[in-house]
N, C-alpha and C positions, 0 to 999 in steps of 0.2 A: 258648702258655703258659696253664695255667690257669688262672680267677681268685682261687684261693686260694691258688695259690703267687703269685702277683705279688701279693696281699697280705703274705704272708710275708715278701717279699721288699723292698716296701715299708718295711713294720712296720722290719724289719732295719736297712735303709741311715735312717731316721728315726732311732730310738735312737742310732745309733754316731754320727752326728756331732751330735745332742742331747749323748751324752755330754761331747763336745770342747768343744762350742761354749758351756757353762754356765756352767765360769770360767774357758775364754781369752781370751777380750775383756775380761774384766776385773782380772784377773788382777795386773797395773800396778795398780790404786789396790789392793788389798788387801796388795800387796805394801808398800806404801809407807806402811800401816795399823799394819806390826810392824817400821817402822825398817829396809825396806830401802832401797839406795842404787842409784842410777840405773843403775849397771854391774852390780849385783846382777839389776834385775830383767831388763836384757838377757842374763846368763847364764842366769836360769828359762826366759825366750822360746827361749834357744836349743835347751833341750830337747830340742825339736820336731826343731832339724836334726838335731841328734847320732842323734835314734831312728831318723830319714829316711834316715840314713846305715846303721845297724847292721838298719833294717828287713829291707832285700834278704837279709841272711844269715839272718834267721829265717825266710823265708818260702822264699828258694833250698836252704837247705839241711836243714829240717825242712820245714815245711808241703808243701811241692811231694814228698817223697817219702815221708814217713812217715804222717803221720795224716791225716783225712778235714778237712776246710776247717773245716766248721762248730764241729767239739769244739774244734779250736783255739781258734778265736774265741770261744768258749764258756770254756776255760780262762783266756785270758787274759781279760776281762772280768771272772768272778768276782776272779783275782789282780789284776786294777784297782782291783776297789769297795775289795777289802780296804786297798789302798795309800792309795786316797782318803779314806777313811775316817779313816785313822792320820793323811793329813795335817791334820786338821781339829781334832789334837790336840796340835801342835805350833805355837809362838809366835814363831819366829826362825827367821832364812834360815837358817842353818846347820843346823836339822833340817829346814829345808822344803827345799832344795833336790835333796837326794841321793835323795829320797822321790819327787820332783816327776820326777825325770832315769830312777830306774828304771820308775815310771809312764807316762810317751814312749816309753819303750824296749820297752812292749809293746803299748802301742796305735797307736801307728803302722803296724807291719804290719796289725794289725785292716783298714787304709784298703785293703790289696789282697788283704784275706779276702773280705769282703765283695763286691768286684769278683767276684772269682775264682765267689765261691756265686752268686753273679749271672747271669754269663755261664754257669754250668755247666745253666744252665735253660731256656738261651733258645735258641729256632729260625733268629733271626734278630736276634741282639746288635745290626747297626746302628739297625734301628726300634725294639728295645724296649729297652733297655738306658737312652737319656737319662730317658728316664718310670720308671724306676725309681730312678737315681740323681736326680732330682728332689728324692724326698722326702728326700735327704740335708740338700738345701739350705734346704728347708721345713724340719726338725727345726733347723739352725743358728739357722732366723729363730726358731722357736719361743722359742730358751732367750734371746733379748733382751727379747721379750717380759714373757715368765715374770718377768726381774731387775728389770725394770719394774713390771709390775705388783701383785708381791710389795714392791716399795720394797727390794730388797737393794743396790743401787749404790754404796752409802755404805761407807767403812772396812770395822770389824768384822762387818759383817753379810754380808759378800761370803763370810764363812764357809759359809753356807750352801750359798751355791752349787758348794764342794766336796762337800758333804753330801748334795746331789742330787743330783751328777755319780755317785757312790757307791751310792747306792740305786737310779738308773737302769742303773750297771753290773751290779749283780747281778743286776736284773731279765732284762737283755738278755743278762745268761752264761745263767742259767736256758732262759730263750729259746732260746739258740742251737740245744740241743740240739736241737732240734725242727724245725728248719729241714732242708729237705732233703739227702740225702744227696751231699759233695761230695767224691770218693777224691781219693788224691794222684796229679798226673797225670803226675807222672813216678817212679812206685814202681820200685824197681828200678834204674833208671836212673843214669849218673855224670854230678855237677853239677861243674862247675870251679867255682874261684873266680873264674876272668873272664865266663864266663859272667852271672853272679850280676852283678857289678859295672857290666857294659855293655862289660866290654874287646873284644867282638867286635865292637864298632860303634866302633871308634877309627878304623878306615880312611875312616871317613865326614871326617872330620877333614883330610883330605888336601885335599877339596873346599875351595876358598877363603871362598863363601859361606857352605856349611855351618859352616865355623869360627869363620866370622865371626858369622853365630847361635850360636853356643853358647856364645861369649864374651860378647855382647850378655846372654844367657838369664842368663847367671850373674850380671855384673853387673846388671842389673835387680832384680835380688833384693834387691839392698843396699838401695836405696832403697822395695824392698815392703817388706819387714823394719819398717820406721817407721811405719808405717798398720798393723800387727797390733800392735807394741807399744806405740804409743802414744797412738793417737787417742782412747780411750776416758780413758786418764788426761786427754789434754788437753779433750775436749769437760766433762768433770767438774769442770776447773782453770776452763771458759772460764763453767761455770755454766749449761751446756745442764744441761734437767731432760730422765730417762728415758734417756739419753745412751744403753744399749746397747740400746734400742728401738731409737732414731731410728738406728745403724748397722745395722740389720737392713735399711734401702733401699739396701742395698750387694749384700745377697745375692740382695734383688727385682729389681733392676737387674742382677744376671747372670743372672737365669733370664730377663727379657725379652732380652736381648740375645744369649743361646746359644740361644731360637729364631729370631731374626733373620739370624743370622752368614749362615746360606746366601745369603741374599739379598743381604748385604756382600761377603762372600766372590765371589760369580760379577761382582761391580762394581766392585771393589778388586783382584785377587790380593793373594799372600801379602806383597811387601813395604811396601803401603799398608796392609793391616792392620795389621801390627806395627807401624808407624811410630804409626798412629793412638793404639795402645795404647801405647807408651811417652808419646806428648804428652799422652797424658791423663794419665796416670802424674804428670809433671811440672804440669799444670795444680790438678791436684788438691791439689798441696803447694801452690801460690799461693796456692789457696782459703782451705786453712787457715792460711794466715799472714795475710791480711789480711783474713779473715773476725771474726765477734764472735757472741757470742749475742744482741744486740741487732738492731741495723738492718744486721748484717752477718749474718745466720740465714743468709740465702737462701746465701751462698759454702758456708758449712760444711753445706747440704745438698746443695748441687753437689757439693762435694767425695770426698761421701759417695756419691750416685748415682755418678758416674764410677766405683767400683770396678766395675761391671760391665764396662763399657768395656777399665778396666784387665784384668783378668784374662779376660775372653772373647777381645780381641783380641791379645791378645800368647800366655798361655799356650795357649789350645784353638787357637788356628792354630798354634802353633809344637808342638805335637802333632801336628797334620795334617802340616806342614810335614816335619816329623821321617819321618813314614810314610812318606809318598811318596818320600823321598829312600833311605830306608833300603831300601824293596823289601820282600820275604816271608823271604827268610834271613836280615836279622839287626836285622826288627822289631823284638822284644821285647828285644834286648839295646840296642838307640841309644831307645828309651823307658825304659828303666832307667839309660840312659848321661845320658840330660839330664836324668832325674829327680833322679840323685843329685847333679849339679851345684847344680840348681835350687836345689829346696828341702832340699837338705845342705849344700854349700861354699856356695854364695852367702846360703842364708839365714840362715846358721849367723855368719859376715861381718858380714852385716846387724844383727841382734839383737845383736853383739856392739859393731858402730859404732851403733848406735842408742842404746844404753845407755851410750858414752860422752859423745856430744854430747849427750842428754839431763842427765848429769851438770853439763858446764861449763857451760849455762845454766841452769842450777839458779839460783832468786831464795831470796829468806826465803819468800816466798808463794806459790812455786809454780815455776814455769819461762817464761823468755822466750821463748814459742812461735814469735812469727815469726823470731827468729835461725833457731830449733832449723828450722820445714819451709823454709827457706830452702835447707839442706844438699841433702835428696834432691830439691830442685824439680832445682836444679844439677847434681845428678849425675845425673838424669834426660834433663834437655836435651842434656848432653853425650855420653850414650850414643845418644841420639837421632840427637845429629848426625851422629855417626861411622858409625851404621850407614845412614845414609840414605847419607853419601856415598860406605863401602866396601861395600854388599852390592848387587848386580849381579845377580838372578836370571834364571835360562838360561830362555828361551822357546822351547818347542815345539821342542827341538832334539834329534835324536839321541845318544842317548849311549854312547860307545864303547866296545867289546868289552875297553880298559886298565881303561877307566871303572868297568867293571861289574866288574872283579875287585876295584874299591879296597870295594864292597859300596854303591857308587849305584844307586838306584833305574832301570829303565827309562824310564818316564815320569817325570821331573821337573814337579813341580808351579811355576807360572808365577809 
């Protein structure tokens, strides 16, 4: 690759989740700034799933056949800035939320634009591909910084940070056009709806293991759901200063940890991975319930470093995990089949029990936080358990000619 397209490219994957990342982590206090209510701010979180769900159709059945990757991205980003903008002139969930839900609904696909223009440059997607998705994660840690540094944390001023999200989107529609050329790579071509969906990859499902992860997968979600919607309310509630700085050692903490995996990975297999990452999952809710911003600091920056943990070992091996099982014919539909579970039903769940029990411990001054991560420590350990004692991974074993029609992979991964 060039080095001026892998700047580009760079440039690109920075901006698009700068965009995201400005006011979703904070997203909870400014919510909570114009009198909304706990089940309120879990339905704006749930956004995200709803778009995660409706994404696959704009992408399967426009992007992938009709127009070039980039102008898309390019189109919806400017119809971002404009949404964002508008939200920044509205004062009540009731005009923020419909604002908020069609805005998800078209940057969400943006997340497998951006892939798409990515990979359509590269020789060799497995070595260059994490170095460019990088600066994704760099642009997240950025926009905590920024809310930091600028002092926008507080209430009303988190306005802002839609106001940026806004002016970086248009910058980045502008942008896009210029970005190299990416056709649609199935022009021409007939897409099904189960295609789109992952229903080519439901025979995976037959597998017991496999089922048993994708049940784990979804469920896990409920309990991720409360660490995007709520930690930043809570560390704000508990009187951490700079609060979505200091969760920015969440997203340095998976970039050290996604160069490491390899070396976990060939030490552990797949089902000490995941186990690992769901107890951290559940460890991490401990942290914050019996942490403090005093002489309890050091929990709630554990708690905060283990998202690396959390998400590198569970979701990026249960990616692999997924590959391998799935095979070359019906890869891309069992990656879209547990994407949609993932982060659509299970997160969409999440966000929505999140913002309940966020509710019922509602105080006059704030929320009873150790009740509230008390919930997903528990549902954490519990998925924990079950999967440690039902998933059974096949070792080095041949897989049979039934096997392989149900759409299993030949080499199963260990």
């Amino acid at each position: 690759m060039k080095f001026f397209t892998r700047m580009q490219l760079s440039a690109m994957m920075f901006l698009n989740f700068f965009v995201w990342g400005i006011w979703f982590v904070t997203m909870n206090v400014y919510l909570k700034s114009i009198d909304a209510t706990d089940v309120q701010v879990g339905l704006a979180y749930g956004t995200q799933a709803l778009g995660a769900i409706i994404a696959p159709f704009v992408i399967g059945l426009i992007a992938d056949r009709f127009f070039d990757a980039q102008k898309i991205l390019g189109i919806l980003h400017l119809a971002g800035a404009a949404l964002m903008y508008y939200i920044t002139t509205v004062d009540d969930f009731a005009s923020f939320y419909p604002l908020l839900l069609v805005y998800m609904i078209l940057f969400m696909p943006t997340l497998a634009l951006v892939n798409a223009i990515s990979f359509k440059q590269m020789s060799n997607p497995e070595k260059e591909f994490s170095y460019i998705r990088l600066w994704g994660t760099i642009g997240w840690i950025a926009t905590g910084w920024v809310i930091t540094m600028m002092g926008w944390e507080r209430d009303q001023s988190l306005i802002n940070t839609f106001l940026t999200a806004a002016v970086v989107s248009l910058a980045l529609g502008i942008y896009s056009f210029t970005l190299p050329k990416t056709p649609p790579p199935k022009a021409g071509q007939k897409v099904t709806v189960g295609e789109i969906l992952g229903l080519d990859a439901l025979g995976l499902l037959k597998d017991r293991n496999f089922l048993i992860f994708f049940i784990s997968s979804l469920l896990i979600c409920i309990p991720l759901a409360f660490y995007y919607q709520l930690t930043n309310l809570f560390l704000n509630e508990a009187g951490v200063e700079g609060a979505a700085g200091k969760m920015t050692f969440g997203q340095i903490s998976e970039v050290v940890f996604l160069f490491l995996m390899p070396w976990f990975f060939v030490r552990l297999g797949v089902k000490k991975m995941l186990l690992v990452g769901m107890a951290a999952w559940a460890l991490r809710y401990l942290f914050f319930g019996f942490g403090d911003a005093g002489s309890g600091m050091w929990m709630l920056y554990t708690g905060i470093i283990l998202h690396g943990i959390c998400y590198d070992f569970f979701f990026v091996t249960g990616q692999i995990y997924t590959d391998e099982r799935a095979g070359d014919r019906i890869r891309s539909s069992a990656q879209g089949m547990i994407t949609l579970a993932t982060y659509g039903v299970g997160m969409l769940i999440g966000f929505w029990f999140a913002g309940i029990i966020a509710e019922k411990y509602a105080t006059v001054d704030g929320h009873d936080w150790k009740n509230i991560w008390m919930i997903p420590a528990i549902i954490s350990f519990i998925i924990l358990a079950l999967f440690a004692l039902l998933f059974k991974p096949i070792r080095k074993k041949e897989i049979t000619d039934a096997d392989a029609d149900k759409g299993l992979a030949q080499t199963p991964i260990t």
